[in-house]
MILUM-243032 format. One record per residue (C-alpha): x, y, z. Coordinates in steps of 0.25 Angstrom, whole numbers, plus 5000, padded with zeros to 4 digits. Layout:
N
XYZ
...
END
This chain:
717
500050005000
500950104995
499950224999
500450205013
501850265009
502050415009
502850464997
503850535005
504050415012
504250334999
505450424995
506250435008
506450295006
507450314994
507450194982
507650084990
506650105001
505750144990
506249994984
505949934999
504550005000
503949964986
504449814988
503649825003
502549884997
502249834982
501649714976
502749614973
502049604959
501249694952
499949654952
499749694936
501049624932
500649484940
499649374933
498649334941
499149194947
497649114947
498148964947
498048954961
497349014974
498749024982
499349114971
498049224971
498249334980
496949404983
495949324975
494549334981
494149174977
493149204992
492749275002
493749225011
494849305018
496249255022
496349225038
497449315045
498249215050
497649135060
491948585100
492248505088
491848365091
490548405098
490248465087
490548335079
489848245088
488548335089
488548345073
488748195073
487648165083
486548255074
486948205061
486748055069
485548115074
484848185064
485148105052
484747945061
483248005064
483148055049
483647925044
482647845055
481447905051
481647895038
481947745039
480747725051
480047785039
480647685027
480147545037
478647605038
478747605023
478547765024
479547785011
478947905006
478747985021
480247925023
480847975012
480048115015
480948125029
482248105023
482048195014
481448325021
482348285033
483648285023
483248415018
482948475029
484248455035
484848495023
484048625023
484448655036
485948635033
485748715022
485148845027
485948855039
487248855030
486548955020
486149045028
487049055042
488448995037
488748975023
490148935027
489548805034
489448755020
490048625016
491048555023
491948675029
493448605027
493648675016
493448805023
494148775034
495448725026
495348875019
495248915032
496348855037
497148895025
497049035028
495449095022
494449115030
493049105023
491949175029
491349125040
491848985038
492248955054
491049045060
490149015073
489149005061
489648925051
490048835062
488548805069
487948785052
488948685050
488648615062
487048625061
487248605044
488248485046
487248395055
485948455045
486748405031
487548275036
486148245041
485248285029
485848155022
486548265014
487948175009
488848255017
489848255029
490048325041
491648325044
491748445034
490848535044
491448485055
492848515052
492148655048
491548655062
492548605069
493548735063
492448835066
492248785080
493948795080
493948945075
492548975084
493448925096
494748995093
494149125092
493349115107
491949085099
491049185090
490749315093
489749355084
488849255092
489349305106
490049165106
491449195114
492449135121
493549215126
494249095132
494549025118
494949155110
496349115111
496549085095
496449215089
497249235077
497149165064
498249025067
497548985081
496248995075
496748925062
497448815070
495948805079
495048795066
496248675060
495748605074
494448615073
494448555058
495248435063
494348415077
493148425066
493648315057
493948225072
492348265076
491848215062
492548095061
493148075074
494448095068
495248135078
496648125070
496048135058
495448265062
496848325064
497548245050
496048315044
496548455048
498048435045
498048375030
496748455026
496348575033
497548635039
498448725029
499648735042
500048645052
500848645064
500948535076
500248635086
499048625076
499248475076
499248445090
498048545092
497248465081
497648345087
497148395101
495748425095
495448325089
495748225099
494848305109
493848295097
493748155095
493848115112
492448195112
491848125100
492148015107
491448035121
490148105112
490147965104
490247885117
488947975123
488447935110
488647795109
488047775125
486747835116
486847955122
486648035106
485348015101
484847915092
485947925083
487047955091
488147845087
488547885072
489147995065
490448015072
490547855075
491147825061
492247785070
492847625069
491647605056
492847515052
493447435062
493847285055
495147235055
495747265040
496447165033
496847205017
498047145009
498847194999
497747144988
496947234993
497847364991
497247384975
495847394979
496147504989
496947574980
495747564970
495047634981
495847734984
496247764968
494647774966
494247824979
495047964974
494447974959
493247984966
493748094976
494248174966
492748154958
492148204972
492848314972
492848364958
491248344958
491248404971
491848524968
490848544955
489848524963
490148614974
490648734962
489048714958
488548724971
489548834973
488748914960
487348884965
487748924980
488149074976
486849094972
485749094983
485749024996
484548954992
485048894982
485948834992
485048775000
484148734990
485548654984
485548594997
484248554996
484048494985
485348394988
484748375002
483348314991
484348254983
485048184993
483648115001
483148074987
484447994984
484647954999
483147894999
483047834985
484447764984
484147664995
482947624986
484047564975
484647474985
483947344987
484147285000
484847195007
484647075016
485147125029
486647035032
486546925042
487846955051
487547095052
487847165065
486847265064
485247275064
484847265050
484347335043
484547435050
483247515055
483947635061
484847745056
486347665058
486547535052
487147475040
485747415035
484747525032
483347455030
482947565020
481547495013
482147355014
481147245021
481547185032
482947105035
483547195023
484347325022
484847425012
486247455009
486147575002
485247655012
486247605024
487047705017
486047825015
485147795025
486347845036
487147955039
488547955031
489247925043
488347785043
488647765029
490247765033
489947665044
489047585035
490047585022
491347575034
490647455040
491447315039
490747175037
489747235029
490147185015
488947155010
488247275016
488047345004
487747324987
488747364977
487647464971
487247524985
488747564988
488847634972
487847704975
487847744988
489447804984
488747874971
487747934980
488747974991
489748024980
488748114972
487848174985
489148204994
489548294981
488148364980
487948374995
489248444998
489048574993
487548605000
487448715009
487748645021
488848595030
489248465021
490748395023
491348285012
492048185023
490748085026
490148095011
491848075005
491747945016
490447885013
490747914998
492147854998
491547735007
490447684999
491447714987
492447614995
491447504999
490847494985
492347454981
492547344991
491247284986
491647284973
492947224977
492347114986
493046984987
494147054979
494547124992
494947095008
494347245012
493047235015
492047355011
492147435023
493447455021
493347505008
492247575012
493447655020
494347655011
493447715000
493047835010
494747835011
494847854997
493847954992
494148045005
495448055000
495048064986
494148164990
494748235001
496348204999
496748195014
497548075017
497948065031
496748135037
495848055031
496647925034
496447965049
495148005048
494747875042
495547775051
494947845063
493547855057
493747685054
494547665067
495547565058
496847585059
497147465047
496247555037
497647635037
498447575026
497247575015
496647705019
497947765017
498147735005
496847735000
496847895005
498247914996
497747854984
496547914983
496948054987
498348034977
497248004966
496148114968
497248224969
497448194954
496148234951
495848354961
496048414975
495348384987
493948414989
494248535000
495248604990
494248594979
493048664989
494048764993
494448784979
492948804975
492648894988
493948974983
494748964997
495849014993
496848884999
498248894999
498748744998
499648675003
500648634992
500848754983
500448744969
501848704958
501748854950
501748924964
503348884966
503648964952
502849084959
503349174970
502549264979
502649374971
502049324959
500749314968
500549434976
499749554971
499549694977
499449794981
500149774994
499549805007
500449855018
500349925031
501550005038
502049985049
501350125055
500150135047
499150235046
497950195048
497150245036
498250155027
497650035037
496250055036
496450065019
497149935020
496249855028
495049905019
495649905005
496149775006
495749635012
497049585017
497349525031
498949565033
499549655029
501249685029
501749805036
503149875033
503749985039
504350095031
505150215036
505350285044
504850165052
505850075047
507150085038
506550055026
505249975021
505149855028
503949735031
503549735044
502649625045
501249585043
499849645050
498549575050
497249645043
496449625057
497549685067
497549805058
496149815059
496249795076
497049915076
496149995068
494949955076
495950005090
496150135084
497450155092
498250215081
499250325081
499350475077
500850455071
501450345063
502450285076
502850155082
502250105094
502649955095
502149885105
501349975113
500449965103
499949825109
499549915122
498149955116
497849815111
497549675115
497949565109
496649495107
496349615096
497249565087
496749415089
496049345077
494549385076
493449285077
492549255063
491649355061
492349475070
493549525061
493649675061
493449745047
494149885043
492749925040
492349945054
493350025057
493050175056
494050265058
494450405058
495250505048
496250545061
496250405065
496650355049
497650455050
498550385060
499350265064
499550125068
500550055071
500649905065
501949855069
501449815082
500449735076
501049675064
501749535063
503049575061
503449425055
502649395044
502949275035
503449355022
504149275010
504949354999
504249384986
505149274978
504649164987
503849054979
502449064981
502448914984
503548944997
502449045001
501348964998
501748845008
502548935017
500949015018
500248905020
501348805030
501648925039
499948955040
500149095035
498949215032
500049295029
501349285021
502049435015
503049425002
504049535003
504749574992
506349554989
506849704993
508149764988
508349825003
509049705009
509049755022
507349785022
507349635018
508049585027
507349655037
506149575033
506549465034
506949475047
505649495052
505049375045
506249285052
505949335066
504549245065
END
């Protein structure tokens, strides 16, 4: 901002100073001479792809378990009605239920997120990884957003809608993290003084990693899984602190799940109180495999990732459409959601009618057919003594179709034509269903998907194999996880602990790195492409091959924005309201210093705590540390959502935007700054590894001595 040096100034300087000032103070290229780099997000400085504003710098599992118990709840005395209905021969008045209860359920889900949070939408890990990668999206860990993707969560999973609820609740658990670390939420009066400790931009970043891993232990009671989850996808940095406090959280997490399921299992939670989170030990048979059977899990594992990368690329067509119709009117979103919530009870209700049923087995373990809500034998409209395969899978929550397809000794459960169409219908609804205007995650629909998927192979295998079609049950969930997801180790984990069998580990491995090294030839994974779509602008881990013939200074644009080191205030106030920044550098010139030099780096929101104190000064002097007598140190502490100061608000005087503040005292005097011949891939990982908002490119200065004096700052963090 070269308005903020006088002229006279300027010419006191002599040639080099002059030299010094224009290298502090100008674009290192001129925004005319430079092509627009447009082949990737990291190399676009300043494009406007959202609304969405870079960050500064920066209860789960009873959440889990009370989500759980409704879904469990809400969704058994749907589906007992309806089948009390079916064996008084009431079809018509049955089918009439399912349906207005589906689509009431739906409708609810719908309004709420349409109408109070918009940002509870979907499944929330891709935000939350944008978020942790440095963006903030509007409203995205709110008081708010947080209670609708609660409430939304239990209405969609239990509307029959073919769509998860480990996405919300890694969502939830983030918000609940951020809600915490700030002391709660002061628009609804909701504060706690006692937990404000994490009030800047890292803390609360580190908090929200924690709640996204205790989120993924409450969903699947996952405890390890939860923190390999947060590490391999969701976190962009990582330090053993962070590792140790995941750890810590999720262990707490899952020692409460597991006193709530003991109350539940004493009877203790209702009618239907012993599913949903006790997908735990679904497999637990001794497994025995040989090296003859390596081929067919590879065959798994290779197709198992074609069709991953096809969920994602119809997925991510689908969503772009829904994208189009959304912008439009919010009724047209509800009315999206409604007319899948139809779709989806007409399906549901008619498939079953294809299957023909089946006498029920002799040796079986269980009532059959099963009258009701749990069971792997679903009476449907079979007579007496016979079941139907296909509605045992519809006729349940998705986390009953997991045990049911898990389930060992069950061979000859199921038809060849009831699995094929049961994995068409779970493929095709879980890609229409993910893009309602509701909370709706892909984990549970990618499992039951990938299961069914897997069981139809070891059937069509049979004899040919020693497996038996549970575990290729697992092992397909394996593989179109990581076809669809491309998480290895996490999702390892996260299976081992759901099947509680530690000699599932050699085939799920493997199975996971097939699967995932196939569908990365196709496309990314599917959070990527979401973010990608939503226009988050993500800085990935591994730069980009063109980006090591770049440096920084083929990237930057101006003008430059720059504060001294004593500013006046008026120069502040037309700063903060003609740009949109959130730092901004701060050099000192003469006759403060020898010769132009950067200073270090001041944050957007400490400028605007100044402003709003009004302590300035009537001439342009230093007053170093004394400054920090007339404020508290909980001012410059990072604001909760919703409270951020804005320029606007500040009305000020003409005397008073005629005189002066002193920034020194308030500035980070060790800023992370690279050179401007730096390759923009250096930058890019040194950006993203160190956990950076900020990062200044000084330019290569005659004056030795002013850059050496810069350098000594950045050494002396």
């Amino acid at each position: 901002m070269s308005e903020n040096v006088s002229p006279e100034q300027t010419q006191s300087q002599g040639p080099i100073q002059d030299l010094d000032h224009q290298c502090l103070t100008t674009p290192l290229l001129s925004t005319q001479n430079r092509s627009a780099n447009s082949t990737s997000q990291v190399a676009i400085v300043g494009v406007k792809l959202c609304p969405i504003e870079s960050l500064d710098y920066d209860l789960v599992s009873l959440v889990g378990f009370c989500n759980n118990l409704a879904v469990e709840n809400i969704a058994g005395v749907k589906f007992v009605i309806t089948s009390n209905m079916m064996l008084s021969g009431r079809y018509e008045t049955a089918f009439l239920v399912f349906f207005l209860t589906n689509l009431g359920l739906t409708l609810f889900a719908a309004i709420i997120t349409a109408f109070i949070a918009p940002a509870a939408a979907g499944s929330g890990i891709p935000e939350v990884k944008a978020y942790l990668n440095g963006v903030d999206a509007p409203g995205i860990i709110s008081l708010r957003t947080c209670i609708v993707k609660i409430m939304g969560s239990i209405s969609a999973v239990s509307s029959s809608l073919l769509v998860g609820k480990a996405g919300p609740m890694v969502h939830t658990g983030s918000c609940i993290a951020s809600l915490l670390g700030q002391g709660g939420s002061r628009r609804y009066g909701l504060t706690w003084k006692w937990l404000r400790f994490f009030k800047n931009d890292r803390d609360r970043r580190d908090l929200v990693t924690c709640g996204s891993a205790a989120g993924i232990a409450a969903a699947f009671r996952a405890p390890v899984g939860g923190v390999l989850f947060a590490l391999e996808e969701m976190a962009s940095w990582w330090t053993s602190g962070l590792l140790w406090r995941a750890f810590f959280t999720t262990a707490v997490v899952a020692i409460i799940l597991r006193a709530l399921i003991d109350v539940c299992l004493s009877g203790k939670c209702g009618l239907f109180g012993k599913g949903g989170l006790i997908m735990f030990d679904v497999y637990s048979a001794n497994i025995s495999y040989h090296i003859v059977d390596v081929p067919p899990v590879l065959l798994v594992g290779i197709v198992g990732g074609i069709l991953g990368s096809l969920y994602n690329f119809l997925l991510d067509k689908v969503l772009r459409v829904y994208a189009i119709i959304n912008v439009k009117s919010i009724t047209y979103r509800i009315f999206i959601a409604c007319a899948i919530s139809i779709f989806t009870s007409c399906l549901l209700f008619g498939l079953p009618w294809l299957a023909s049923c089946q006498p029920c087995p002799l040796d079986t373990a269980e009532a059959c057919p099963t009258i009701g809500r749990s069971g792997n034998y679903k009476k449907f409209q079979c007579p007496p003594g016979h079941y139907n395969d296909l509605a045992s899978l519809i006729f349940n929550t998705n986390d009953d179709a997991i045990r049911n397809l898990f389930s060992r000794n069950t061979d000859s459960e199921f038809q060849h034509s009831t699995m094929l169409i049961f994995f068409v219908t779970c493929f095709f609804l879980s890609i229409v269903s993910s893009g309602v205007v509701a909370p709706a995650g892909f984990f549970v629909p990618v499992i039951v998907t990938g299961a069914s998927y897997g069981r139809f192979v070891g059937m069509l295998l049979g004899s040919h194999t020693n497996l038996n079609h549970g575990f290729y049950a697992v092992l397909g969930a394996a593989s179109f996880l990581g076809g669809s997801m491309r998480m290895t180790v996490s999702l390892c984990v996260i299976i081992l602990e759901l099947t509680n069998n530690l000699l599932l580990l050699p085939m799920i491995m493997m199975v996971l790195l097939v699967s995932k090294t196939v569908a990365d030839t196709f496309n990314g994974n599917i959070y990527d492409l979401i973010m990608k779509a939503k226009g988050f602008p993500y800085l990935e881990a591994h730069a980009e091959p063109y980006m090591r013939q770049l440096t920084v200074a083929d990237v930057v644009s101006g003008p430059l924005q720059l504060c001294h080191g004593i500013e006046k205030v008026g120069n502040i106030v037309h700063i903060l309201k003609t740009t949109s920044h959130h730092g901004f550098p701060v050099i000192d010139e003469p006759p403060h210093s020898e010769s132009p030099v950067l200073y270090g780096l001041i944050l957007r929101a400490h400028l605007i705590t100044l402003l709003k104190k009004r302590d300035f000064l009537h001439t342009p002097v230093r007053i170093g540390a004394e400054a920090f007598k007339h404020f508290l140190a909980d001012e410059f502490a990072k604001k909760g959502l919703g409270n951020v100061d804005r320029i606007e608000d500040i009305n000020l005087t003409d005397e008073e935007m005629e005189m002066f503040l002193d920034l020194h005292p308030f500035t980070n005097a060790s800023p992370y700054t690279v050179v401007e011949t730096m390759s923009l891939a250096k930058a890019s990982t040194l950006f993203r590894e160190m956990g950076l908002r900020h990062l200044l490119i000084v330019p290569n200065t005659s004056n030795v001595r002013n850059f050496t004096i810069s350098i000594s700052l950045n050494l002396d963090s």
